[in-house]
N, C-alpha and C positions, 0 to 999 in steps of 0.2 A: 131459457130456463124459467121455471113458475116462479113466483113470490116463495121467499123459502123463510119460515122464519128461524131460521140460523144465520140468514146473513145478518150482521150487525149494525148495516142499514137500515134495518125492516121492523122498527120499535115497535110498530102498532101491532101487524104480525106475529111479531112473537109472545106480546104482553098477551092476545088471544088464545094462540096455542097453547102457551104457557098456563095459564089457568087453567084450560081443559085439561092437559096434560097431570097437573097434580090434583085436579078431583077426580078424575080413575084413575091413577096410578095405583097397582096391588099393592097388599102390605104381606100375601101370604099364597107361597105357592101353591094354594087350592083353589086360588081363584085362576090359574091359569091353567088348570088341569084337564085334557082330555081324554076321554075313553073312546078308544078306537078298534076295530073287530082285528082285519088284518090291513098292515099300512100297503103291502101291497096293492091292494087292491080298495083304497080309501073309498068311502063315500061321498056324495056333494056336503053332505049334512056335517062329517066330520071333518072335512076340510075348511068347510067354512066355518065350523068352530075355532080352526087353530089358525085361520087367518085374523077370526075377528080377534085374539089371544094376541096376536102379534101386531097389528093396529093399535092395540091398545099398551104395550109392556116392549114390544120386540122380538117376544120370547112367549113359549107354552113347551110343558110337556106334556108330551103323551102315555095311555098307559096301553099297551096291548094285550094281543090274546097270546101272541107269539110265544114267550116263555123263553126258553135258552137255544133256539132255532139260528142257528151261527147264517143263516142262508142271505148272507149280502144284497139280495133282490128286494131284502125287507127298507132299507135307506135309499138304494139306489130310486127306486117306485114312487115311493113318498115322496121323493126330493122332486123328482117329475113331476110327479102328480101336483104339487105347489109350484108348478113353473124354474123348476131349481135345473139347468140342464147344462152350465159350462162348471165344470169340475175342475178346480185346483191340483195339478199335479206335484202337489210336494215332495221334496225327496223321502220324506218316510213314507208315502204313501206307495201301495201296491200297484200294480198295473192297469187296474181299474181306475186308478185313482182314489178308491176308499179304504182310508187306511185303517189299520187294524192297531188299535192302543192295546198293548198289552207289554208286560214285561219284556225287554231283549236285550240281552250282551253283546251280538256283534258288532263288529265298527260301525256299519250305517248308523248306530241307533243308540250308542254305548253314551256320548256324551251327551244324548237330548233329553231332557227330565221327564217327558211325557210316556217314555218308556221306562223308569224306573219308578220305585215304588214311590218315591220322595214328591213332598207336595209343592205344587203349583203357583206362583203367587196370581194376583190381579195380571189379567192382559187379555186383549183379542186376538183373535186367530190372525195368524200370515202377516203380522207386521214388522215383518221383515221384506214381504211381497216389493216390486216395483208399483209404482201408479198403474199402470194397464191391467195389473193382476192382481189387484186389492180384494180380499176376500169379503166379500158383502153379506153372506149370510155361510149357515152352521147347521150341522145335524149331526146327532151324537146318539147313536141306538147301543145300548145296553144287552148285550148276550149272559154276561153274566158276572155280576158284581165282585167286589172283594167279602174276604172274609169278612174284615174288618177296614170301616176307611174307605177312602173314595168317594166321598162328599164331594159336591160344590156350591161354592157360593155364587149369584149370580147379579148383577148392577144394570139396571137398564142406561145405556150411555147416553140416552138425552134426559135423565135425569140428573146424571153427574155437569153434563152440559148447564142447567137451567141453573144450579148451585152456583159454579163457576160463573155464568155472567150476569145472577144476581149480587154475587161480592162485587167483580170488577171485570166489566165488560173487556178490558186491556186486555185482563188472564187471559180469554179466549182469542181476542185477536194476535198475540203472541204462540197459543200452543196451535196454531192456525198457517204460523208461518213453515215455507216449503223446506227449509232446512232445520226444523226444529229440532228433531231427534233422530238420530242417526246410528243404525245397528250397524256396527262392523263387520269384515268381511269373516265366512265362515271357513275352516279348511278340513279337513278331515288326512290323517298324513302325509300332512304338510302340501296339500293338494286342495288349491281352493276351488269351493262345490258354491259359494253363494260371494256374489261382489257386495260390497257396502250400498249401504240404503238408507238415505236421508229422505225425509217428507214430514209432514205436518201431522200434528195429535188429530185435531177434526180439521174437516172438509168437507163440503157442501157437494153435494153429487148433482150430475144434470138432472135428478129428477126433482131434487129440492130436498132432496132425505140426508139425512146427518151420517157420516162414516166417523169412527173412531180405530185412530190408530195407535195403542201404548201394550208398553210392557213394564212394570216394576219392576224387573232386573235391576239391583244396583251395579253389577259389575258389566264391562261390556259393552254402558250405553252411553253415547255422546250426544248431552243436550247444548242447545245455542247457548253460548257462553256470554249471556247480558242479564242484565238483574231480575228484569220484566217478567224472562223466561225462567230462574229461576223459582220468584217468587210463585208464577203458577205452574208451575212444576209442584213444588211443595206444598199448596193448594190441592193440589189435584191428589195429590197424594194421603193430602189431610182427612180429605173424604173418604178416599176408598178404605182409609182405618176406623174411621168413625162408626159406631154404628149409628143406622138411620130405618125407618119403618121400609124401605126401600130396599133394603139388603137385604134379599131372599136364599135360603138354603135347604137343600135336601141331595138325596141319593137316589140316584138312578139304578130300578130293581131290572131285574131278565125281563125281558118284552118292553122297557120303558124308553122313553128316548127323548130327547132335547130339542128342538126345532128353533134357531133364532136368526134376526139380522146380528150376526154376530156383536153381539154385546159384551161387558166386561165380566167375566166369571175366574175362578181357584179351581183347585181342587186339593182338598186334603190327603197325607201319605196315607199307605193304605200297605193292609197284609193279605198277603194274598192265602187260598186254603189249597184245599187238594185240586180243587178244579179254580185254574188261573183265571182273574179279572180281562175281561174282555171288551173292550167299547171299538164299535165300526164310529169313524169321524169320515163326515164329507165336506168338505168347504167348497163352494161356492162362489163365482163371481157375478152372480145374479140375488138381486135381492127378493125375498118373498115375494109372491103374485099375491097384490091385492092388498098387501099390508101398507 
């Protein structure tokens, strides 16, 4: 494994990183914004725009020509085209694997909030996943917004990282540990569809890149029961309320779309009009090429 400066070993490492990391860090998502023809068919130029976006934050949007073109080939492509090619099969996802966020009543889909209109708190995608199938990066293309609503806010999570271990390096080697938080099992009547899953908030990947694994759920979720972990529990939490030049927010129009190493974002409730809010999600167990 390379020198990673997230291990908590590696002072000098990180005190470097560190500093580079908050002299570009964004304060506004137009610094992270691409314009791109069709993602289909991306170019080197605009690829390696929203690589160098993602080196830098984790995260860019893009704006397309696309417009409300439902044709799934538009995430699928792009996500390749960035080296993005093992595809999270979650249970709301379609057979493709890219699912389709949009309002639904049936049982698959009735208790999970990303299909009701109700807003989102703080959390990364699939962390509920096991270790093998951690979701590493994110792509979320906009077919066609709500009326009203359907905001997101979004948190670069090695930023929330540098916070946390310049209070108190412990916070980090605590929400670090392998049984720290634990999502219970899921069932759907009375038939369980997902077993329990304990693992660690961060985690240092073989490549030396930072994964974050939380949710803000208060109900549901079983933290390590020592003080340690409280206290940076509560910490980590303190942040994500706070506002900071860091907390970036906007709304994804028709043609626009998300690209991230899956980072911490919301989303606000939203109303829908006559033609229903539509977003393709693809998650990912591969992170960015080149980021």
């Amino acid at each position: 494994m390379p020198v990673s400066p997230f291990a908590l070993d590696q002072d000098r490492a990180y005190a470097h990183w560190r500093d580079t990391k908050l002299a570009t860090a964004p304060t506004s998502l137009d610094e992270l914004l691409v314009e791109i023809g069709d993602p289909r068919q991306p170019t080197d130029a605009e690829l390696d725009a929203i690589r160098a976006r993602c080196r830098r934050a984790n995260l860019t949007i893009y704006a397309s020509n696309c417009g409300d073109d439902p044709d799934k080939a538009i995430p699928a492509r792009l996500g390749a085209a960035l080296g993005l090619t093992r595809l999270d099969q979650n249970p709301g996802a379609d057979e493709d694997a890219i699912t389709a966020i949009r309002v639904q009543t049936d049982p698959r889909h009735l208790d999970f909030i990303p299909y009701t209109t109700r807003p989102l708190d703080w959390h990364t995608d699939g962390y509920y996943n096991p270790p093998e199938r951690q979701v590493r990066s994110v792509l979320l293309h906009c077919v066609q917004p709500a009326l009203e609503g359907g905001a997101n806010a979004l948190l670069d999570h090695e930023l929330v990282y540098i916070q946390l271990r310049d209070r108190n390096p412990d916070y980090v080697h605590a929400l670090m540990q392998p049984d720290c938080m634990t999502i219970p099992a899921s069932q759907i009547d009375g038939v369980q569809v997902r077993p329990s899953q304990s693992g660690p908030v961060f985690s240092v990947q073989s490549d030396g890149s930072l994964h974050m694994r939380f949710t803000n759920r208060s109900r549901h979720i079983q933290w390590r029961a020592d003080a340690l972990t409280t206290e940076a529990v509560d910490c980590l939490k303190e942040l994500l309320r706070q506002a900071s030049p860091w907390h970036l927010s906007g709304r994804l129009e028709s043609g626009w779309g998300l690209v991230c190493n899956n980072v911490l974002h919301t989303r606000t409730g939203f109303t829908d009009g006559p033609r229903p809010r539509l977003v393709y999600r693809a998650r990912y167990y591969d992170r960015i090429a080149g980021s």
